[in-house]
C-alpha positions as a Python dict, from the first residue, in 0.01 Angstrom:
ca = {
    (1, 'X'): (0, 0, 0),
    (2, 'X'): (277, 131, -235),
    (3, 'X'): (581, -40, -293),
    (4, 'X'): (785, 256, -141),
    (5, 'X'): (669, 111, 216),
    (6, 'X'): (940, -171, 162),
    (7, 'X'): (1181, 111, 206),
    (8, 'X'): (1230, 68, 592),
    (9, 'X'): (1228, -341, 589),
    (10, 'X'): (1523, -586, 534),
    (11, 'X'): (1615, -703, 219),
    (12, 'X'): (1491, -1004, 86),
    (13, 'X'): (1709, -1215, -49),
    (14, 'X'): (1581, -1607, -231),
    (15, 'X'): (1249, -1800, -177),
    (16, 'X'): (956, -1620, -44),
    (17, 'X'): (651, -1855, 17),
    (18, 'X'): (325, -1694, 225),
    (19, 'X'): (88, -1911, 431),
    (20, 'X'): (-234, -1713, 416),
    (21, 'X'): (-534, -1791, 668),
    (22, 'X'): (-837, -1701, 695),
    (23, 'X'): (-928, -1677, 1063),
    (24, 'X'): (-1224, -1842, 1237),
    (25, 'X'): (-1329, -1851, 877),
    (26, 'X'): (-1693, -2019, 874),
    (27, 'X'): (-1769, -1798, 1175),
    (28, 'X'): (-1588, -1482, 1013),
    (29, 'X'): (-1825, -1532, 729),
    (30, 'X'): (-2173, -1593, 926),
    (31, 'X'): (-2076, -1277, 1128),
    (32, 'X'): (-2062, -1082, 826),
    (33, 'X'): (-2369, -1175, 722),
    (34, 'X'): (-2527, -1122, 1040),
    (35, 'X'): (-2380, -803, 1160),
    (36, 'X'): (-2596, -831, 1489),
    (37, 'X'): (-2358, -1130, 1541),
    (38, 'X'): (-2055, -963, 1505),
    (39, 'X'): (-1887, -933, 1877),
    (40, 'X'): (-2071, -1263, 1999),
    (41, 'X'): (-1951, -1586, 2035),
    (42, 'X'): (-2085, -1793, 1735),
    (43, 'X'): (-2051, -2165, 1722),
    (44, 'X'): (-2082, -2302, 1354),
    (45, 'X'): (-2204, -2703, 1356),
    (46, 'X'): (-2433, -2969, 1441),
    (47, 'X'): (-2702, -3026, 1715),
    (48, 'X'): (-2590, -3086, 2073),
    (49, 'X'): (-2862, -3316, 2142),
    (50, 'X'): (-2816, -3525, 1796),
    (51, 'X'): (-2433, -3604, 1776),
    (52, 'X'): (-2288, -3304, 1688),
    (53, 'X'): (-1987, -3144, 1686),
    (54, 'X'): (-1815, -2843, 1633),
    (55, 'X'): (-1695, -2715, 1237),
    (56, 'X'): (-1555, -2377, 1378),
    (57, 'X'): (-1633, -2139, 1624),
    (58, 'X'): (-1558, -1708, 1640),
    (59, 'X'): (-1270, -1597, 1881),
    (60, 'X'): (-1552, -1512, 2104),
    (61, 'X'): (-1600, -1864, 2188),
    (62, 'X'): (-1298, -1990, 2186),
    (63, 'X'): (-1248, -1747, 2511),
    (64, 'X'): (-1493, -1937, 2650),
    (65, 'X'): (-1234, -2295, 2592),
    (66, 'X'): (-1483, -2378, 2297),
    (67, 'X'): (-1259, -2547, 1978),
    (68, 'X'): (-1284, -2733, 1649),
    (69, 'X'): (-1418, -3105, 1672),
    (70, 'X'): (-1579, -3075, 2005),
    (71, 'X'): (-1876, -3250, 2080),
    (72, 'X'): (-2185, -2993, 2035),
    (73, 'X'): (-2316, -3105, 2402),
    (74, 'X'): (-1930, -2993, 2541),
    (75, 'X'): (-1926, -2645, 2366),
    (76, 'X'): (-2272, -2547, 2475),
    (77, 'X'): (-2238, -2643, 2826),
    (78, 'X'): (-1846, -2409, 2846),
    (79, 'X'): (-2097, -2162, 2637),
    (80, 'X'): (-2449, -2145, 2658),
    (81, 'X'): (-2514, -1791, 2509),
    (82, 'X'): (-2323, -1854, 2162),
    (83, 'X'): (-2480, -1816, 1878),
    (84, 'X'): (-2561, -2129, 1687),
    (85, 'X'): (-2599, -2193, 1313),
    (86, 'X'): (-2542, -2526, 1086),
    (87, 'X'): (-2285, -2472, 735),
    (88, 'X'): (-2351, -2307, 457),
    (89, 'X'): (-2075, -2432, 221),
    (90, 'X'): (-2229, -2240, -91),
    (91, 'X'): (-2164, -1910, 88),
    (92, 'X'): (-1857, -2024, 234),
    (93, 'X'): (-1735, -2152, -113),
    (94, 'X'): (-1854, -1794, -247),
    (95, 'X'): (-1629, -1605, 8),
    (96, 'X'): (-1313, -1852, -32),
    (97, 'X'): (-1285, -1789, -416),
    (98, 'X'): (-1288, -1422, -398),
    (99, 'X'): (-1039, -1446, -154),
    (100, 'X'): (-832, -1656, -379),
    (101, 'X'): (-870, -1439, -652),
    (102, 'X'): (-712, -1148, -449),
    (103, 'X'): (-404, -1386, -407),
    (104, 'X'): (-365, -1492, -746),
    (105, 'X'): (-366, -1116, -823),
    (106, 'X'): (-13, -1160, -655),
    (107, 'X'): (123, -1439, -829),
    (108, 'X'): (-20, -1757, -1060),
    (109, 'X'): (202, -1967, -769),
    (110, 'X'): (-85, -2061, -540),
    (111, 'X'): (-167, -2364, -405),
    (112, 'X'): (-500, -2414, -157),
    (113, 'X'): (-486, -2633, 29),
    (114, 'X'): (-820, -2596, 218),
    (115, 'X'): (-1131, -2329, 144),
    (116, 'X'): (-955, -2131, 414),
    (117, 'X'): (-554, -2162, 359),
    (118, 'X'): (-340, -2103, 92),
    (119, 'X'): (-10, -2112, 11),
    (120, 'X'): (183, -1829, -232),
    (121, 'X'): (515, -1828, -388),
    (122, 'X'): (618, -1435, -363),
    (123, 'X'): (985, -1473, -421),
    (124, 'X'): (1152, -1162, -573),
    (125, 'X'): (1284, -1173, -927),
    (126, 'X'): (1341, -905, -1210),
    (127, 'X'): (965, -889, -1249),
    (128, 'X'): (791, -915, -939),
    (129, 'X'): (1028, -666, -739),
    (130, 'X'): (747, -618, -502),
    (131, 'X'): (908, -668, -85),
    (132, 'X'): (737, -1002, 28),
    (133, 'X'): (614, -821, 356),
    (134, 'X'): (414, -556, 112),
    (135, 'X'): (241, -828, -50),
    (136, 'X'): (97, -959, 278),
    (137, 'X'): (28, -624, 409),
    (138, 'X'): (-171, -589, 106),
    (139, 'X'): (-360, -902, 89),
    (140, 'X'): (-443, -844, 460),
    (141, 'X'): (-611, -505, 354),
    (142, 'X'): (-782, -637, 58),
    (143, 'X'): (-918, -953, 249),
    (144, 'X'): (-1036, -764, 550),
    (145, 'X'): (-1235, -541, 281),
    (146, 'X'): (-1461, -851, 209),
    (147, 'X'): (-1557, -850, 556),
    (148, 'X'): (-1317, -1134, 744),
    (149, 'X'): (-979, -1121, 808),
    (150, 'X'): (-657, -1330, 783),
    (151, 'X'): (-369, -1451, 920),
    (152, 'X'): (-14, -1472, 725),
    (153, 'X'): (298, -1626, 785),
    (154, 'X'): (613, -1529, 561),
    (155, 'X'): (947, -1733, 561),
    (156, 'X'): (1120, -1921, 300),
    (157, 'X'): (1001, -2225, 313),
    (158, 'X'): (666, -2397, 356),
    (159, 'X'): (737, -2496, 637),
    (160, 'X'): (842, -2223, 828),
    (161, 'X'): (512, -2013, 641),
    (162, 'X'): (293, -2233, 791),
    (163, 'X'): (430, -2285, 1152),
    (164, 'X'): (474, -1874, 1141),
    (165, 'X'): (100, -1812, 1029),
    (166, 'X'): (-31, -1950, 1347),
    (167, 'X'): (236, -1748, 1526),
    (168, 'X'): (10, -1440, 1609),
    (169, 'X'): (-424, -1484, 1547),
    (170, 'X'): (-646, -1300, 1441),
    (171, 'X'): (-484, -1049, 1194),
    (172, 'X'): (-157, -1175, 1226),
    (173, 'X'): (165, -1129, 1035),
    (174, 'X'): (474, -1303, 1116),
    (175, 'X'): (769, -1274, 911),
    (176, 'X'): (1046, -1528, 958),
    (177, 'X'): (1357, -1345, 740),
    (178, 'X'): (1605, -1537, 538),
    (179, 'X'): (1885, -1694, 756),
    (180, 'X'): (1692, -1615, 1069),
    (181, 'X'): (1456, -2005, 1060),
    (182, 'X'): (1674, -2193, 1323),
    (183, 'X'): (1613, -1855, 1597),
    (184, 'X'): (1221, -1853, 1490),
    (185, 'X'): (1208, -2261, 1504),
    (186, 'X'): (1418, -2388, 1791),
    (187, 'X'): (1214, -2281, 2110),
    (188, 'X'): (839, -2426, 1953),
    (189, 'X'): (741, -2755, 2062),
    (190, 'X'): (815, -3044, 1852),
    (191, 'X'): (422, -3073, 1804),
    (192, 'X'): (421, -2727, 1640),
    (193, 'X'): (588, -2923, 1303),
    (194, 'X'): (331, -3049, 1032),
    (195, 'X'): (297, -3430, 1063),
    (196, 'X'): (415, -3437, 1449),
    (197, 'X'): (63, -3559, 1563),
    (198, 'X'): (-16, -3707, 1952),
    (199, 'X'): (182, -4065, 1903),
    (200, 'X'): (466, -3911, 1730),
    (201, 'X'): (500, -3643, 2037),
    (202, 'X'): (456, -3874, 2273),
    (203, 'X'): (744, -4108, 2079),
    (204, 'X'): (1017, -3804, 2026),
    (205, 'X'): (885, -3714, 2421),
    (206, 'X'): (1067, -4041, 2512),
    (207, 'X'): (1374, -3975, 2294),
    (208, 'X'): (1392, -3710, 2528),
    (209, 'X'): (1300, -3450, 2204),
    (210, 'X'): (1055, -3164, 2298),
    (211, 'X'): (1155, -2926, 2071),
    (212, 'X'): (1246, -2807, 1742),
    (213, 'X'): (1605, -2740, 1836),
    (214, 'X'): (1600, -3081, 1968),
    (215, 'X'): (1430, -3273, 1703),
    (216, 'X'): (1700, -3076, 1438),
    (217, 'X'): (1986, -3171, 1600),
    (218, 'X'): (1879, -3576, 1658),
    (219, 'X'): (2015, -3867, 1474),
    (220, 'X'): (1847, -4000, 1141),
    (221, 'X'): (1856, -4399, 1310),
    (222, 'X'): (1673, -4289, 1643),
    (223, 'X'): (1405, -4057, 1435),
    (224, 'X'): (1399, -4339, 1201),
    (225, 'X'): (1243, -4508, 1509),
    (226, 'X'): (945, -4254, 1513),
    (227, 'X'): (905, -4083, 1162),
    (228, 'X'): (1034, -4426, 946),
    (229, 'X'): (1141, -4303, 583),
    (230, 'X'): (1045, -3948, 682),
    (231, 'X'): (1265, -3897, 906),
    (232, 'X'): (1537, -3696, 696),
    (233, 'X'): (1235, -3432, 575),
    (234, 'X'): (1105, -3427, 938),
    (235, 'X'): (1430, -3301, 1045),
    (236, 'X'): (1479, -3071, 757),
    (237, 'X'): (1146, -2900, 803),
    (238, 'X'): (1259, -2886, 1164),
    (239, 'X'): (1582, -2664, 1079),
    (240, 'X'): (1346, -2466, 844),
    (241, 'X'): (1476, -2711, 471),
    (242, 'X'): (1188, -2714, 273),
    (243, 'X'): (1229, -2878, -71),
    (244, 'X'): (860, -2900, -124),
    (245, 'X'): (758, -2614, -384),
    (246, 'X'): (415, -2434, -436),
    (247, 'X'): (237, -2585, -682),
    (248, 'X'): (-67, -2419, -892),
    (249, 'X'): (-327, -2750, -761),
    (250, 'X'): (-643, -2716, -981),
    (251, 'X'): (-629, -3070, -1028),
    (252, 'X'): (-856, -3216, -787),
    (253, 'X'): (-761, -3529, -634),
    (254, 'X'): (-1072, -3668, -437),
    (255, 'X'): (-1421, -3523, -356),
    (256, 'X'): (-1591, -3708, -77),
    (257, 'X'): (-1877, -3639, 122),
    (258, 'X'): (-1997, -3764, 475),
    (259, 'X'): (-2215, -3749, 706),
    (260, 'X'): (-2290, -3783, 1106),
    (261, 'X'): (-2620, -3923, 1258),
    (262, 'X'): (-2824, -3866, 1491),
    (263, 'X'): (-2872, -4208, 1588),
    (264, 'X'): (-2676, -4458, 1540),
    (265, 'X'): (-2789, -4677, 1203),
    (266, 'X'): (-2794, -5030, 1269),
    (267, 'X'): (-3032, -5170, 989),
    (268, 'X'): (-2889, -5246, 657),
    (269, 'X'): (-3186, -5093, 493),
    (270, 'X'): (-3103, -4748, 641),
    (271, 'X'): (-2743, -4797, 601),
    (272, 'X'): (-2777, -4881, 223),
    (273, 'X'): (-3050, -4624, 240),
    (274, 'X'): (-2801, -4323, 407),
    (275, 'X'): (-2493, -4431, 144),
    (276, 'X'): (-2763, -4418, -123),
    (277, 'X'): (-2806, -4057, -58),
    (278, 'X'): (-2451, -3976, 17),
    (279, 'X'): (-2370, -4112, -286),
    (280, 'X'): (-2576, -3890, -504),
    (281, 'X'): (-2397, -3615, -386),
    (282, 'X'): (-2094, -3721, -462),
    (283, 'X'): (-2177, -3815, -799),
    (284, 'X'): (-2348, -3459, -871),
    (285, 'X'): (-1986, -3272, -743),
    (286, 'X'): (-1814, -3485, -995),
    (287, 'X'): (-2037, -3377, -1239),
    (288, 'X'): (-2012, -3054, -1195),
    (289, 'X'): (-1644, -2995, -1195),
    (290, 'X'): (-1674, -3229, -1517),
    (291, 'X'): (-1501, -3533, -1302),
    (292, 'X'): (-1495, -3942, -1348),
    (293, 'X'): (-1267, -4106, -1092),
    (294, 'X'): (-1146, -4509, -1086),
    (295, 'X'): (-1133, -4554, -709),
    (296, 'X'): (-1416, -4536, -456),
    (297, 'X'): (-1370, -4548, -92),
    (298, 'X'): (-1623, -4601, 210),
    (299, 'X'): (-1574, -4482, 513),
    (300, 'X'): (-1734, -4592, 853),
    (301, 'X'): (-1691, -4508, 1192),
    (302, 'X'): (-1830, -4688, 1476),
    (303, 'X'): (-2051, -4623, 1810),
    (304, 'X'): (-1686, -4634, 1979),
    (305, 'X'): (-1601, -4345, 1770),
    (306, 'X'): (-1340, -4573, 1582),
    (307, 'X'): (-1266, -4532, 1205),
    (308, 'X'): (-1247, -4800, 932),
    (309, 'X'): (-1232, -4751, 561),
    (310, 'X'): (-1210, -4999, 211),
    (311, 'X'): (-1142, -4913, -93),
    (312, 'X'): (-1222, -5075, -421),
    (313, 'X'): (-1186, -4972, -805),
    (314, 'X'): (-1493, -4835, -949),
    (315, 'X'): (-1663, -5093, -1199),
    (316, 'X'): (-1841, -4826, -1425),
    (317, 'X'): (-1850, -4464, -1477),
    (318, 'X'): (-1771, -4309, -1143),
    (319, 'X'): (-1952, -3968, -1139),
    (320, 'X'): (-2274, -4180, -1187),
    (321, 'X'): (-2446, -4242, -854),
    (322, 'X'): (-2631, -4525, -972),
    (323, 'X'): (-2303, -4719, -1000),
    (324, 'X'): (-2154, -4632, -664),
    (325, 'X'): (-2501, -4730, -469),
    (326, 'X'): (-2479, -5068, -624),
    (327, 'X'): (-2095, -5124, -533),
    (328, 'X'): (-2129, -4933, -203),
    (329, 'X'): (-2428, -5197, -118),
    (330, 'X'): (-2174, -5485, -156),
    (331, 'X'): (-1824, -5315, 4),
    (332, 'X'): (-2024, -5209, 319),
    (333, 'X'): (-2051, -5569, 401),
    (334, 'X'): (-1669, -5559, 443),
    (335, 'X'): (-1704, -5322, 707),
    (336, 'X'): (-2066, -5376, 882),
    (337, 'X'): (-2274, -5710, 973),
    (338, 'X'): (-2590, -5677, 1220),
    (339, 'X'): (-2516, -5596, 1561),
    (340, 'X'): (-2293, -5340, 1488),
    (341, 'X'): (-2406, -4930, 1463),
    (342, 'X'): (-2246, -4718, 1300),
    (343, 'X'): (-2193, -4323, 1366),
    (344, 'X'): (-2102, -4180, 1089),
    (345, 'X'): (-2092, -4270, 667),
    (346, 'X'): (-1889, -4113, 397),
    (347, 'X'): (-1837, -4194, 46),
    (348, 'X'): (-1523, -4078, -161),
    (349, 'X'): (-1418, -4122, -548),
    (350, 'X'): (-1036, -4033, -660),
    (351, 'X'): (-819, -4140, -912),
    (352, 'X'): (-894, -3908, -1178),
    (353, 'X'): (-720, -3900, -1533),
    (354, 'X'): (-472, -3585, -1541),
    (355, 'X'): (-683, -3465, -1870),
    (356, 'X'): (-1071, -3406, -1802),
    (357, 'X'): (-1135, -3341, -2157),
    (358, 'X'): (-1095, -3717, -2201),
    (359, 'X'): (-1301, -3901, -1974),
    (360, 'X'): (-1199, -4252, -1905),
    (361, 'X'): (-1361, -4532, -2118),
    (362, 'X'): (-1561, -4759, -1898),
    (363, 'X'): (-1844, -5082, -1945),
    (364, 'X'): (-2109, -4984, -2162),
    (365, 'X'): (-2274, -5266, -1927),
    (366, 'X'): (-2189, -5053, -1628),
    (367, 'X'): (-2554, -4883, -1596),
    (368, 'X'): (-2782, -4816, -1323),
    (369, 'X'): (-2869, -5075, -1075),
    (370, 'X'): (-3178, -5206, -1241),
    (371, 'X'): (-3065, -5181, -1562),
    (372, 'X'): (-3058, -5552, -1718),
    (373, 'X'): (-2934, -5516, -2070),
    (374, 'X'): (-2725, -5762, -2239),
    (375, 'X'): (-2733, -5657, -2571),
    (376, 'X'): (-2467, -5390, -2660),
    (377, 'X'): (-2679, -5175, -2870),
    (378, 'X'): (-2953, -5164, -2578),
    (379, 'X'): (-2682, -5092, -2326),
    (380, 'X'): (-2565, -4794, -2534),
    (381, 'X'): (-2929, -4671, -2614),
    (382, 'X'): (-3016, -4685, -2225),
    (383, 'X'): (-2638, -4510, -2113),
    (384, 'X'): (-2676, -4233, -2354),
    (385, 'X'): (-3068, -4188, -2181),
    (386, 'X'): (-2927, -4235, -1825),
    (387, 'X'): (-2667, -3967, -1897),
    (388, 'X'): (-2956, -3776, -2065),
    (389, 'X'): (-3142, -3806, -1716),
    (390, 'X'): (-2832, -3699, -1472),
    (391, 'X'): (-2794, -3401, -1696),
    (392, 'X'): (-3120, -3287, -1659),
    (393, 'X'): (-3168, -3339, -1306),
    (394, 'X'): (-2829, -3161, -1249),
    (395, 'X'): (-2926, -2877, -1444),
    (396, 'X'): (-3276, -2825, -1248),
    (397, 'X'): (-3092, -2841, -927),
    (398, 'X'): (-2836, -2590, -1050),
    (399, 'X'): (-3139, -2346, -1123),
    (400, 'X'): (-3376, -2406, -832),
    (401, 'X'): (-3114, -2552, -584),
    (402, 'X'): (-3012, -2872, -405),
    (403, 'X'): (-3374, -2949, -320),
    (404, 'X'): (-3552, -2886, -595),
    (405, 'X'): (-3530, -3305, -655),
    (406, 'X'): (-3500, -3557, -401),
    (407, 'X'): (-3535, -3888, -417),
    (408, 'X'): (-3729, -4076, -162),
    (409, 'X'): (-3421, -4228, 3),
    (410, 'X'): (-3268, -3858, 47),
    (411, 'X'): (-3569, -3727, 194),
    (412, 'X'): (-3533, -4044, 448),
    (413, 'X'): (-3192, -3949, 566),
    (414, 'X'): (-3246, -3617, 604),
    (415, 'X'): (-3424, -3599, 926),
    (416, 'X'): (-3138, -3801, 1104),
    (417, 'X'): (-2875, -3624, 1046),
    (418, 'X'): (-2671, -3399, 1296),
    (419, 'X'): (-2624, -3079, 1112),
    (420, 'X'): (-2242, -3137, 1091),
    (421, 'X'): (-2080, -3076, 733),
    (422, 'X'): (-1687, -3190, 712),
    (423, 'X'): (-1412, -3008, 567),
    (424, 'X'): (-1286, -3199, 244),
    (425, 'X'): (-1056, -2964, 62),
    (426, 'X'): (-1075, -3080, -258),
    (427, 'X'): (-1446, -3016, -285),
    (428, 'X'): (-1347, -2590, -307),
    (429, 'X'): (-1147, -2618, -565),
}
């Protein structure tokens, strides 16, 4: 689309920040690939008769009430035709980073937040004189010509972009012009607003606050009461004041992996088995994008579907996965003793050092969990060949794929799992 085209729209006049979105993206994607899919209702996630729930789901099933989350048993009772198929993150992965590389075309101000969402600083300025409304038009065009679509929400703020993206689905554009945020923002529900989740709805509900308008116009002390020291942003973002800016976020700030079973693990052999394999995983994505975090988290959540988590700081190189299965096989104690079964497992590592070129100097001691070396010269012998080993098992998987090595307690966990993969951002970087 030529500039010209901005001819006939409003002038724009300070920040310009876009919200792009891919629709029903998983599903988009599968459809694409199968074109005898495209039209149907196609459900993308686990088994219905091992625990599993919904990852996403085409427009054609959510006419039939199907959504995000649900339980797989739910969605194929409200649709029993759909089209089922389990994530294929590669190809998903594949798709996302083309379509970020039609954005950053745009501008070098993008910051994704998830594989499917974005957000783009557009704002007009003696060199990019292009009319923020032609640069969605065009990203629309150039994103449906992969073979999925988007959704885009323009305003001046994040805030407003992302409330205003979800305006109007599938192939939606909704422009929110400078000076006009308080019109677009009053009449939504107060749930409509980033970080206004069930309790805090329910909490402004009995403030007698059900709406933006409302929530604008109420007194720091009594939002105080629901938001704590968020209220003043809460009510900013509310009136369409947006101090956050887009930042360019190649810096990756977790990768994390998890997974849902079948049936419920209540042995501590196939618990320690299950984190085992988790944990290799995790270790080979921090590999790859040349990672070594300080933090490592565990994550449980029990037969009553409730969540609990610990955290501890790594005690040896932490994109080697035979140093988080030995301190994951002591921290899930914290959170597990027999009797209890537990649902669902996932392992994360964070605290990376801002530069990557320098890795961060750990235990020479800090080997795999049957190393016993005391002497230092050993330890460094036997790191270097451990290193020696991960590098060469990466690179064979790289060439031949995921499953061209497993170890035996991978191969255990595989057949009890429910076909669900989770979302975690920071693994599409």
């Amino acid at each position: 689309m030529s500039d010209q085209s901005s001819h006939s729209l409003p002038p724009w006049e300070g920040p310009a920040i876009l919200l792009v979105d891919l629709d029903a993206f998983f599903a988009s994607v599968e459809q694409h690939d199968h074109p005898a899919w495209r039209g149907k209702p196609v459900i993308v996630g686990g088994d219905a008769d091992r625990h599993g729930v919904v990852s996403t789901c085409s427009y054609e099933a959510r006419a039939f009430g199907v959504r995000s989350a649900m339980p797989a048993s739910r969605a194929r009772a409200l649709c029993p035709d759909a089209i089922w198929t389990s994530s294929h993150f590669g190809r998903y992965r594949e798709m996302s980073q083309q379509v970020m590389d039609i954005l950053r075309d745009e501008t070098p101000f993008v910051q994704q937040v998830s594989i499917d969402e974005a957000f783009m600083d557009v704002t007009p300025n003696r060199i990019n004189t292009t009319h923020p409304v032609v640069i969605a038009r065009r990203i629309m065009d150039r994103v449906e010509a992969l073979g999925v679509t988007c959704s885009i929400g323009v305003g001046t703020s994040k805030s407003v972009a992302k409330i205003a993206s979800d305006m109007d689905k599938p192939r939606g554009l909704t422009v929110v012009y400078p000076g006009g945020e308080t019109h677009f923002l009053d009449p939504l529900p107060s749930k409509a607003l980033s970080g206004v989740g069930p309790a805090a709805e329910k909490a402004l509900a009995a403030l007698g606050v059900h709406t933006l308008g409302q929530l604008r116009q109420t007194s720091l002390p009594l939002l105080h009461r629901v938001f704590g020291k968020n209220a003043e942003m809460m009510r900013d973002r509310a009136a369409g004041r947006d101090s956050s800016v887009v930042v360019d976020n190649d810096e990756v700030k977790s990768v994390s992996n998890e997974v849902t079973f079948a049936e419920d693990l209540t042995e501590r052999d196939a618990i320690t088995t299950a984190l085992a394999s988790i944990a290799t995983k995790v270790a080979r994505r921090l590999r790859q994008k040349g990672l070594s975090g300080k933090t490592l988290t565990l994550k449980v959540r029990y037969a009553d579907r409730s969540i609990h988590t610990c955290q501890q700081p790594l005690q040896g190189p932490g994109d080697d996965d035979g140093v988080l299965r030995r301190q994951l096989d002591t921290m899930i104690d914290e959170l597990w003793h027999p009797g209890i079964a537990l649902r669902l497992l996932g392992v994360g590592v964070s605290g990376f050092s801002a530069d990557v070129s320098s890795p961060i100097q750990e235990s020479l001691f800090a080997l795999d969990d049957t190393s016993d070396v005391t002497n230092p010269q050993e330890a460094e012998t036997t790191q270097r060949s451990r290193r020696s080993l991960l590098t060469a098992t990466d690179a064979l998987k790289e060439r031949f794929g995921e499953d061209a090595i497993q170890f035996g307690y991978e191969l255990k966990v595989s057949d009890n799992t429910t076909g669900t993969s989770s979302k975690n951002p920071s693994d599409y970087k």
